[in-house]
BALOBA-1460 file (C-alpha; in Angstrom, 3 decimals):
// residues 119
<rec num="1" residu="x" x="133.880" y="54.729" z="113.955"/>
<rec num="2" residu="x" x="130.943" y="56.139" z="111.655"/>
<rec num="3" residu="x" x="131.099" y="59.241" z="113.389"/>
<rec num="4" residu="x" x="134.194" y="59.463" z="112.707"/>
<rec num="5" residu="x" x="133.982" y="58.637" z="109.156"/>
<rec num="6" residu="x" x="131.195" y="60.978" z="108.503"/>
<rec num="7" residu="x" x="133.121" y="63.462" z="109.746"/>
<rec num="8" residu="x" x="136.087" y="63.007" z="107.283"/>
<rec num="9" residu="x" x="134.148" y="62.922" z="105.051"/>
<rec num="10" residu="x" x="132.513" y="66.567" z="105.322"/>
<rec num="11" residu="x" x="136.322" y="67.986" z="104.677"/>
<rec num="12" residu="x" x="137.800" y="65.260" z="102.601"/>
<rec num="13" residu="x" x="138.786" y="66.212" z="99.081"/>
<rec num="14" residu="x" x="137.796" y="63.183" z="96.974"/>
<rec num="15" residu="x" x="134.509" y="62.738" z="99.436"/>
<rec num="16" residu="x" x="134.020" y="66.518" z="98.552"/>
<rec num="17" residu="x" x="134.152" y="66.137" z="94.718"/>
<rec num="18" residu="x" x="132.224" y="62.729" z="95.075"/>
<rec num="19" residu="x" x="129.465" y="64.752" z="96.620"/>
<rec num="20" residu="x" x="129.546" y="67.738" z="93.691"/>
<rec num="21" residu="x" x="129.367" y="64.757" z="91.444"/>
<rec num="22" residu="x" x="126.043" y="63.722" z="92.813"/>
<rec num="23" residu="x" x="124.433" y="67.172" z="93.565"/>
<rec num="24" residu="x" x="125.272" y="67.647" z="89.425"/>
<rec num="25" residu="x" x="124.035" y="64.287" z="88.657"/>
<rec num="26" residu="x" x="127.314" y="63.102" z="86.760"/>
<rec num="27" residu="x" x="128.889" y="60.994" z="89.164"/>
<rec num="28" residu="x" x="129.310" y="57.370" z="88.020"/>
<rec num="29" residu="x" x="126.456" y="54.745" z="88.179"/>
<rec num="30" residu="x" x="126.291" y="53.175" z="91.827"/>
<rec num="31" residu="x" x="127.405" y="56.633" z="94.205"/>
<rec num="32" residu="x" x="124.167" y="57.567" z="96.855"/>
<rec num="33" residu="x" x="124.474" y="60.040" z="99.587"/>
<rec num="34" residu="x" x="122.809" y="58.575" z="102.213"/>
<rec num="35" residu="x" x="122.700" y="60.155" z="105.929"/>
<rec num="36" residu="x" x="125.801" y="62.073" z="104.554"/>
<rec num="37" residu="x" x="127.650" y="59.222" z="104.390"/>
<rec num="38" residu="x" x="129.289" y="58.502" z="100.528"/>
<rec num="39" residu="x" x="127.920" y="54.655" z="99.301"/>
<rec num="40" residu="x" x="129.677" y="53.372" z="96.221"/>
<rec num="41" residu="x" x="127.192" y="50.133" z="95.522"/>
<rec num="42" residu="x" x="125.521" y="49.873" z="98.958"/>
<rec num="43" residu="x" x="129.206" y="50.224" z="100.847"/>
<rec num="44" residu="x" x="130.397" y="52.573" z="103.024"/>
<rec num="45" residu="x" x="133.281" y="54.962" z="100.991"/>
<rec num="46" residu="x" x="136.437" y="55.260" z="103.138"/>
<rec num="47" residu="x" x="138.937" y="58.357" z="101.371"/>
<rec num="48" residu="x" x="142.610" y="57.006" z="100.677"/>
<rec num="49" residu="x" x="144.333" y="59.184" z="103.095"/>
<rec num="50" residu="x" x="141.485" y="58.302" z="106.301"/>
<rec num="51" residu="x" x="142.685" y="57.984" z="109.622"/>
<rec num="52" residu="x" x="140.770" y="55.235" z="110.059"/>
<rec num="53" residu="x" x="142.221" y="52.753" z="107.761"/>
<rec num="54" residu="x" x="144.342" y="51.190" z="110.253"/>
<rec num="55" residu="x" x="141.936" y="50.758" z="112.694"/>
<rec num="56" residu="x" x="139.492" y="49.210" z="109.442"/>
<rec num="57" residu="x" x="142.539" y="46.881" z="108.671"/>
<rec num="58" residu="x" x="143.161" y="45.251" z="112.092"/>
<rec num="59" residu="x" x="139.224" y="45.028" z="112.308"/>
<rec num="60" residu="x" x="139.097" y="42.967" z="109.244"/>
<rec num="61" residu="x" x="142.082" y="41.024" z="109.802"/>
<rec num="62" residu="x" x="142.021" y="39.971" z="113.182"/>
<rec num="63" residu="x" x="137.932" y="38.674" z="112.598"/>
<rec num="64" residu="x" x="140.064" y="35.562" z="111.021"/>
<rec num="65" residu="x" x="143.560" y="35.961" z="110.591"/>
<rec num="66" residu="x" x="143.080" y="33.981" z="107.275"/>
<rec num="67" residu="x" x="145.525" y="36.361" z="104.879"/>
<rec num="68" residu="x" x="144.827" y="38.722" z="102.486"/>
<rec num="69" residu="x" x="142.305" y="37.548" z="100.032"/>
<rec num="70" residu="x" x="139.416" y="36.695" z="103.289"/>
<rec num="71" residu="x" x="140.800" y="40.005" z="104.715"/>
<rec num="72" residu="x" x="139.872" y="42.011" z="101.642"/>
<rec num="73" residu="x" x="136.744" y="40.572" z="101.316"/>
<rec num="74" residu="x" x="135.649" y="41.042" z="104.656"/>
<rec num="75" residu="x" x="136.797" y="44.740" z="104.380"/>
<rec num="76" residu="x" x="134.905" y="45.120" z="101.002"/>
<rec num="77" residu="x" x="131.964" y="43.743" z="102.706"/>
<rec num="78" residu="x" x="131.026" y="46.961" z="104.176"/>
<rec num="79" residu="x" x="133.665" y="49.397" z="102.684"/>
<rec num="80" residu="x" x="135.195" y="50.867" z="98.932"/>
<rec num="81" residu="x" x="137.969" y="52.223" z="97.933"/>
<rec num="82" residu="x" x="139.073" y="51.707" z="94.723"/>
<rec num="83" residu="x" x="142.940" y="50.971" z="96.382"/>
<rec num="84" residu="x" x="141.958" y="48.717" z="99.417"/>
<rec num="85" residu="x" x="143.185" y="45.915" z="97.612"/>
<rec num="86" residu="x" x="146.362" y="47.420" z="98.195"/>
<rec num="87" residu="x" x="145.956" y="48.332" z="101.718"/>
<rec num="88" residu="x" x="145.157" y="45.493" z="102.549"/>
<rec num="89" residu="x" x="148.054" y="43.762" z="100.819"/>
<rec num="90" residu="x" x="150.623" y="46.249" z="102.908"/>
<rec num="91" residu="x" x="148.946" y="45.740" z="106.300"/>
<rec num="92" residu="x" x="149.498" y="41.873" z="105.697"/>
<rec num="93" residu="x" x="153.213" y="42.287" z="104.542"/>
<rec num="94" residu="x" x="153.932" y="44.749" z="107.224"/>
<rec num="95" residu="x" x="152.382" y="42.237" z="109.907"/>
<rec num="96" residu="x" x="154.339" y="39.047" z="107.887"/>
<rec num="97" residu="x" x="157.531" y="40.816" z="106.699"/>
<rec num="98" residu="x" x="157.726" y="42.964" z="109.549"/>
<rec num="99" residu="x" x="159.211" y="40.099" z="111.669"/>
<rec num="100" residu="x" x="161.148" y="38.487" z="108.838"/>
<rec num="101" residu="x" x="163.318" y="41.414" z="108.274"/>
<rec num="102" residu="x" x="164.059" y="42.021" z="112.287"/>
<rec num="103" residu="x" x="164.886" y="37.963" z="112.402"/>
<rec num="104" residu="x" x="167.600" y="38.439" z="109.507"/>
<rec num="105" residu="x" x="170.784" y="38.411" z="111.590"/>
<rec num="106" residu="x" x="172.494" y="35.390" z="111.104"/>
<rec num="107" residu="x" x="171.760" y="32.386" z="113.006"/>
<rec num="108" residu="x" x="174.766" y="31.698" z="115.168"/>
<rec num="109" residu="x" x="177.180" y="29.093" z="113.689"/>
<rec num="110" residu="x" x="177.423" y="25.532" z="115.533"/>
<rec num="111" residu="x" x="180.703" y="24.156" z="115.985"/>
<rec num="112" residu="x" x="181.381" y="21.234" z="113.895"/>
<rec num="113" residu="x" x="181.567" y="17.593" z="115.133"/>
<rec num="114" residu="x" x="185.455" y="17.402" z="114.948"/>
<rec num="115" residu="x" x="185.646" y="20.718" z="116.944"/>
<rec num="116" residu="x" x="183.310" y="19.768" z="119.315"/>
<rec num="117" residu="x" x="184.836" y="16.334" z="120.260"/>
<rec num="118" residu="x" x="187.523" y="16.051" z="122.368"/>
<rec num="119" residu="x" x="191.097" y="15.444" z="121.147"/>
């Protein structure tokens, strides 16, 4: 998986302008390049669009299955992104309303006492 992430982020837009930010010595208190891997505060920086977001998700989520608040910190234990609140909170609706919406057909009706009795 860090191969992988070190490799998006040699071609990654945002990981490329986080890196001109640090070769110019402007970007924001807490960025290091370290190994060439982007660190935001000592945690690894995943780019929004990164293929390897799902595979981060699950990782976090299924160390528990405890919801979203345990997932996201377990995530941001080791990984930024300024939006992985909001990953998070989609991968947890699409695992909890996923099923919800594919259960909505009616429930089938049960005949009533009177009907049900015979006459």
């Amino acid at each position: 998986m860090y191969d992988a992430l070190q490799a998006e982020l040699q071609t990654d837009g945002q990981a490329q302008a986080i890196r001109a930010q640090l070769t110019a010595s402007t970007a924001p208190a807490g960025w290091a390049l370290v190994d060439d891997m982007l660190l935001f505060q000592g945690r690894l920086f995943v780019p929004d669009d990164s293929a390897l977001w799902p595979e981060l998700l699950r990782d976090a989520h299924e160390a528990g299955h405890e919801g979203a608040q345990k997932t996201l910190h377990r995530l941001r234990a080791t990984f930024y992104n300024t939006y992985s609140h909001r990953f998070v909170r989609d991968f947890i609706c699409s695992l909890l309303c996923l099923p919800e919406k594919q259960n909505r057909a009616p429930a089938p009706s049960r005949p009533s006492p009177a009907a049900a009795s015979p006459s």
